[in-house]
C-alpha positions as CSV (number, residue, x, y, z in Angstrom):
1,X,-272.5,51.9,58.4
2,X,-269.7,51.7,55.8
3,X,-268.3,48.7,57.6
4,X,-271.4,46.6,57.5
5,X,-271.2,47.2,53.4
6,X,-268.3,44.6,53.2
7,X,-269.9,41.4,54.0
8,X,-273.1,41.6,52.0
9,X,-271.2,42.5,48.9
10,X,-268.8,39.0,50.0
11,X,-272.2,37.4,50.4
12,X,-273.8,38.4,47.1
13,X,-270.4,36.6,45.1
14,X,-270.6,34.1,47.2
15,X,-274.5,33.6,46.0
16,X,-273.7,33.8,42.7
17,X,-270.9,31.3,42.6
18,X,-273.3,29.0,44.7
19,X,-275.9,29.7,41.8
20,X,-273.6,29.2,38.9
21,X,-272.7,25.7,40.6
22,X,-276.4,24.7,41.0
23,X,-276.3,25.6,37.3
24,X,-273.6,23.8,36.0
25,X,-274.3,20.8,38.2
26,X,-277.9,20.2,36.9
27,X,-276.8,20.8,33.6
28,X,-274.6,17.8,34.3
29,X,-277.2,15.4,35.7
30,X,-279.6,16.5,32.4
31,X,-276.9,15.6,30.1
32,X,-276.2,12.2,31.6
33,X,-280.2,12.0,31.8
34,X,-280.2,12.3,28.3
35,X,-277.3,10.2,27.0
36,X,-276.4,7.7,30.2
37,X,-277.5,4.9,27.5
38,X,-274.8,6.2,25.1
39,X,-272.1,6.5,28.1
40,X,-272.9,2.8,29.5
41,X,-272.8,1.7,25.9
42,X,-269.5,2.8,25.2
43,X,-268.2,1.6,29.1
44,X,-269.2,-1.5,27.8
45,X,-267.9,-1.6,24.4
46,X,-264.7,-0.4,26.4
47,X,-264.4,-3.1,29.1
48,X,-264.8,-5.8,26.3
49,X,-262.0,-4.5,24.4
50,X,-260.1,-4.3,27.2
51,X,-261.0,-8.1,28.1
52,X,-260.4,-8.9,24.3
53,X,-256.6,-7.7,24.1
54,X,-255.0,-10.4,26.5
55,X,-257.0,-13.2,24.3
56,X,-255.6,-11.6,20.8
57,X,-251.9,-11.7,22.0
58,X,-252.0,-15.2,22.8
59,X,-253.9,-15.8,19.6
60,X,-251.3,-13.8,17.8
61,X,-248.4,-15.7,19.6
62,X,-250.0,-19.0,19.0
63,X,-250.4,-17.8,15.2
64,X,-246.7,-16.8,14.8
65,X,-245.4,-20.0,16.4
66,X,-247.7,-22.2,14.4
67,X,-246.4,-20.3,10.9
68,X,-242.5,-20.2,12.2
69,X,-242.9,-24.1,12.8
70,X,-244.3,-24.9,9.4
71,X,-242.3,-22.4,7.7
72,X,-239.1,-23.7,9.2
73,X,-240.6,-27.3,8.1
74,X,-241.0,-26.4,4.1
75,X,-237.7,-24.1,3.6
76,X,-235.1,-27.1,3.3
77,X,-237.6,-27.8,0.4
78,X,-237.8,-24.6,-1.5
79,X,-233.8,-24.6,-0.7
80,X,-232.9,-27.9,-2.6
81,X,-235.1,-26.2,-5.9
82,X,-238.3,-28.0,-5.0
83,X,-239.9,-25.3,-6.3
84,X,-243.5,-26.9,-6.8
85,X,-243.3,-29.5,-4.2
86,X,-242.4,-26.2,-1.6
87,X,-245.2,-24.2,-2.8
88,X,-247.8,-27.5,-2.6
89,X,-246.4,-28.7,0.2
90,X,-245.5,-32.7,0.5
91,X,-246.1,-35.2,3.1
92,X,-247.2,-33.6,6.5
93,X,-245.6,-30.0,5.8
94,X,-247.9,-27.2,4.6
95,X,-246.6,-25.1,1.3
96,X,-245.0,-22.4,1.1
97,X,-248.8,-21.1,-0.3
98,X,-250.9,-22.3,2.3
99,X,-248.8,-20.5,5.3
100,X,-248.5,-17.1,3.1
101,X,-252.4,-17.5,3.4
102,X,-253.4,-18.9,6.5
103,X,-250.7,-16.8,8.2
104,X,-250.1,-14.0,6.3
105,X,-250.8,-11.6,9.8
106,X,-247.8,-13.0,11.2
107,X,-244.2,-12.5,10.5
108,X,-243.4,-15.9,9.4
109,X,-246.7,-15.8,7.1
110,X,-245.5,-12.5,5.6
111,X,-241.7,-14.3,5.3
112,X,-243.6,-17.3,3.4
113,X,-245.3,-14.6,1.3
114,X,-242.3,-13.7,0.0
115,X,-240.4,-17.3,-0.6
116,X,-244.3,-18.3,-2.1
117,X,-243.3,-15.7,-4.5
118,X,-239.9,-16.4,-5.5
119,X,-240.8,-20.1,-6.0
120,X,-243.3,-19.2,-8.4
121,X,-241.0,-16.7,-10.1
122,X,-238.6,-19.4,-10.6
123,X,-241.4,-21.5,-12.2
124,X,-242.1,-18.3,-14.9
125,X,-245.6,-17.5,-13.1
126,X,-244.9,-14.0,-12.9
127,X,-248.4,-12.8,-12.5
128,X,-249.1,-14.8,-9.1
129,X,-245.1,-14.3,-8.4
130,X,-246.0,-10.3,-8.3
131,X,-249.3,-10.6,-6.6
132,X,-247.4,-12.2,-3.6
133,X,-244.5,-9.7,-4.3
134,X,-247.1,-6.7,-3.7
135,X,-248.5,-8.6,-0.5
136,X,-245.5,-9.0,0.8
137,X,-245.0,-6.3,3.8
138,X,-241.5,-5.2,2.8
139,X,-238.9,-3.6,5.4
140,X,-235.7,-1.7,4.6
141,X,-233.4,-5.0,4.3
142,X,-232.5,-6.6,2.1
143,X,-234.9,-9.0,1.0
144,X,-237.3,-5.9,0.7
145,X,-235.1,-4.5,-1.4
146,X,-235.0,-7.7,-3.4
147,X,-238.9,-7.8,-3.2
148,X,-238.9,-4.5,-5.4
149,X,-236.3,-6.0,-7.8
150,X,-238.1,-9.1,-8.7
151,X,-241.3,-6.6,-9.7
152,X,-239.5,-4.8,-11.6
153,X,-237.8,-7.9,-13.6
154,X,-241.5,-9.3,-13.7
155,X,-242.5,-5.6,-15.3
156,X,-239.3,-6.0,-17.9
157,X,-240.9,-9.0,-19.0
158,X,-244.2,-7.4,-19.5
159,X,-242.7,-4.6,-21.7
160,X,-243.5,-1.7,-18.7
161,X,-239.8,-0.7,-18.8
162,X,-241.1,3.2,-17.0
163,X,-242.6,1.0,-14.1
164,X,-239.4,-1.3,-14.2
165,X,-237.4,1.6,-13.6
166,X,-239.2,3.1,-11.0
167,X,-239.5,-0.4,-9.1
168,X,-235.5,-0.7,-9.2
169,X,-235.0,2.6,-7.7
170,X,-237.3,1.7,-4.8
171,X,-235.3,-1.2,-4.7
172,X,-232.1,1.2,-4.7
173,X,-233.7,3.2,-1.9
174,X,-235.1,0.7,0.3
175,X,-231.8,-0.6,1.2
176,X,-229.1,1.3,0.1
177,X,-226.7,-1.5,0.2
178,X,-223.2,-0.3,-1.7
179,X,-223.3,-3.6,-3.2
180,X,-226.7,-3.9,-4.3
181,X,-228.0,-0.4,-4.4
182,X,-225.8,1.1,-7.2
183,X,-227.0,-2.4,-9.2
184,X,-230.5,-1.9,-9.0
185,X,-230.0,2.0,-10.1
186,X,-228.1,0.6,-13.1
187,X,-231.0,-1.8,-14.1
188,X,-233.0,1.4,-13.9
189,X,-231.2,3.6,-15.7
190,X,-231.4,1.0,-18.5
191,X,-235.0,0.6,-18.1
192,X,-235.7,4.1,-18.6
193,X,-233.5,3.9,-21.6
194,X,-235.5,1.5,-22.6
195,X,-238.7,3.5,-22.0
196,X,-237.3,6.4,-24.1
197,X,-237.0,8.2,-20.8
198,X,-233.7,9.3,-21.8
199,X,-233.4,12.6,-18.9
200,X,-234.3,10.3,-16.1
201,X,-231.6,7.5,-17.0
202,X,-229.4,10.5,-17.2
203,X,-230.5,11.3,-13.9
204,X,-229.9,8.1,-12.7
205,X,-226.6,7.4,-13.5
206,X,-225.3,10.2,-12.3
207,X,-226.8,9.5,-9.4
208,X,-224.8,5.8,-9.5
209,X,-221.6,8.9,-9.9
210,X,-222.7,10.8,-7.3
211,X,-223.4,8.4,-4.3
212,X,-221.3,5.0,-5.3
213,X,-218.5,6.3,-7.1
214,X,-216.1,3.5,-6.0
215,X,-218.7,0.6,-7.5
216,X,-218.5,-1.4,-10.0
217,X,-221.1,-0.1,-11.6
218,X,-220.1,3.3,-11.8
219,X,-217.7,2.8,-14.5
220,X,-220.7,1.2,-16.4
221,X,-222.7,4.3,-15.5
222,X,-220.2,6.4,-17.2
223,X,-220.7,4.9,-20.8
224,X,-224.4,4.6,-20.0
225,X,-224.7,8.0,-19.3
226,X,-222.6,9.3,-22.4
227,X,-224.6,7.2,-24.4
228,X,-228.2,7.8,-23.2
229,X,-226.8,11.5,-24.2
230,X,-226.5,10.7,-27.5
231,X,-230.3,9.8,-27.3
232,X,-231.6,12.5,-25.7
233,X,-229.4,15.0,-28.5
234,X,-231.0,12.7,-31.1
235,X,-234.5,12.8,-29.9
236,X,-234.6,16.6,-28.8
237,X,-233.1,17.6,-32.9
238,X,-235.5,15.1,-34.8
C-alpha cells in the first residue's frame, strides 16, 4: 500500500502546477482583453517610428550638405571683412544669418552660428553677437574656447566683470590650450579684480603658477597676484 502513495502525491503537484498555469494563462488573455487597444496603439506608434528614422537621416544629410555648401559659399566673404555683406548675404549666396537659422540643427548651421556671431561682434552688436554666442553648441576646441571668450569681452563691456571672469575661465577650461588657456585665466583674474573679487583673482593666478608656469603669462601672474594682495589686505583692514 505504501508504494501506491507515491504517484498520487506526484499527481496532486502535477495538478496544481497544471492549475496555477490555467491561472496565470487566463490572467494573461484578460489583461490583453483589457488593454489590446493600448498594445496595438503603441505597435503602431512603434512601426511608424521605425519607418520614420530612414527618412530623417536623409533629411538630416540633405540638411548638412545644403548648409556646408552655402556656408562654404559666404566664408571667403566674412574672410575679406565683409562683415555686413557676410551676415546679409550678397548676390545668390545666403548670409552668414540665414544659414545659423535655417540650419542651425546641422553642423555647418551651428559653425555659421558662430562666424554670424563674430561678424556682428566686429560690427559692436554685442547683444545679438552674444545671443548667437550662447546658441552656439560649443565643443572642447578651440573655437569653443573662443566662443566663451568673446562673452566674456561682450560682459567687460557691459560692466559684469564677476560674469566676465567666470566666462574666461570656461574658456580656460574648455580647451586647455598652453597658449591660450593661461591667457584667458589672466583676463579673469583681472576681471575679478575688477569685480572687487580680490580671493578669487588670487585664486586664479596662482592657478596660471600652478598649471602654466613656463607661459608668458605667468610672469604677469606674479605681479598680478602680489598686487591683488595688496587689495585684499586693504579691503579686509578698512
Amino acid at each position: 500500500m505504501a508504494a501506491l502513495k507515491t504517484p498520487e502525491k506526484t499527481s496532486r503537484r502535477q495538478e496544481l502546477r497544471q492549475n496555477i498555469f490555467v491561472d496565470l494563462y487566463a490572467r494573461a488573455l484578460l489583461f490583453y482583453d483589457e488593454y489590446k487597444q493600448l498594445a496595438q496603439g503603441l505597435g503602431v506608434a512603434l512601426l511608424v517610428l521605425i519607418l520614420a528614422i530612414p527618412g530623417y537621416i536623409y533629411y538630416h544629410q540633405q540638411q548638412e550638405q545644403a548648409a556646408n555648401q552655402q556656408l562654404g559659399q559666404i566664408l571667403p566673404v566674412y574672410e575679406q571683412g565683409n562683415f555686413q555683406q557676410a551676415l546679409d548675404g550678397t548676390g545668390d549666396r545666403a548670409g552668414l544669418l540665414a544659414i545659423a537659422d535655417d540650419y542651425g540643427g546641422t553642423d555647418a548651421g551651428n559653425l555659421a552660428t558662430f562666424y554670424a556671431a563674430n561678424a556682428l561682434y566686429q560690427r559692436d552688436e554685442y547683444d545679438r553677437a552674444l545671443t548667437y554666442y550662447q546658441r552656439f553648441e560649443k565643443e572642447k576646441d578651440f573655437i569653443g574656447a573662443s566662443a566663451y571668450a568673446a562673452q566674456a569681452a561682450i560682459q567687460e563691456n557691459r560692466g559684469s566683470f564677476e560674469r566676465a571672469a567666470g566666462l574666461y575661465e570656461q574658456a580656460a577650461s574648455q580647451y586647455q590650450n598652453k597658449l591660450t588657456a593661461p591667457r584667458y585665466l589672466l583676463n579673469a583674474g583681472q576681471a575679478y579684480e575688477e569685480a572687487g573679487q580680490y580671493e578669487a583673482a588670487i585664486g586664479v593666478y596662482e592657478r596660471i603658477q600652478e598649471e602654466y608656469p613656463d607661459s608668458e603669462q605667468a610672469s604677469n601672474a606674479e605681479r598680478y597676484l602680489a598686487r591683488a594682495k595688496v587689495h585684499q589686505g586693504s579691503t579686509s583692514s578698512s
